[in-house]
N, C-alpha and C positions, 0 to 999 in steps of 0.2 A: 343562596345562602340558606344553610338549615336552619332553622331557630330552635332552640332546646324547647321541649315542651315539659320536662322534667329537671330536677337536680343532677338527677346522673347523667343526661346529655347536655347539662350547662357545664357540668366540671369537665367533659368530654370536649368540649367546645370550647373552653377557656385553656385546657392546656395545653390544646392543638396549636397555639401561638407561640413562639419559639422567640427567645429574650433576645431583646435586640440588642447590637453589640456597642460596648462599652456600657451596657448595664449591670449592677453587679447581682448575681443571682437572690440576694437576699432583698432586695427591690424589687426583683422581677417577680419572686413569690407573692410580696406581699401586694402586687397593685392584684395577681391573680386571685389572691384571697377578696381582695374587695369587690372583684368582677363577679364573686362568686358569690359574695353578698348582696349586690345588686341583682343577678340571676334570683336569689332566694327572695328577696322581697319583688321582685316583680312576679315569680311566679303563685306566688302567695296572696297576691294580690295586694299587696301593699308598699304604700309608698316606703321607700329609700330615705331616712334617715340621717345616714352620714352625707360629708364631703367629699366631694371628688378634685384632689389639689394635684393639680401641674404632674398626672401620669405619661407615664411614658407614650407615647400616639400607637402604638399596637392595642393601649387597654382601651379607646376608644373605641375601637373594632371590634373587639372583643362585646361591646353593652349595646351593640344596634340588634335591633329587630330588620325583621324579612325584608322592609322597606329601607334602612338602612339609616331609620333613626334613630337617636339614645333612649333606651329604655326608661330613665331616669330623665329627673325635668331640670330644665337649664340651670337652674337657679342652685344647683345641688354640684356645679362641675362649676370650674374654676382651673381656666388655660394659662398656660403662659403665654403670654404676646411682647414681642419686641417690640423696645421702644421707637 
């Protein structure tokens, strides 16, 4: 896996994920917008700020590094789990 080392290879790398289906594309934009916030504050060296609530499981893929962990720290993502 490449890992962006820039903003213009992290949007290159976040759009490359194709909406999963029965998602509706104004969802799919907006978890891509947050992937790309994440990209911007990791690449910047700074911690991630917002939440990360119950995205779709391709945005996951989308925030790992080379090693294929989240760029962002747990305490910041928030999954849904069945009961």
């Amino acid at each position: 896996m490449n890992v962006p080392a820039d903003l213009q290879s992290a949007r290159k790398h976040v759009m490359g994920f194709a909406c999963p289906t029965g998602l509706s594309n104004f969802a799919w934009r907006s978890a891509q917008q947050t992937a790309l916030q994440v990209w911007h504050a990791h690449l910047s060296g700074r911690t991630f700020r917002g939440s990360i609530n119950f995205c779709p499981l391709p945005f996951y893929d989308m925030i790992r590094d080379a090693r294929g962990e989240l760029i962002v720290t747990a305490g910041r993502v928030r999954r849904y789990a069945a009961a």
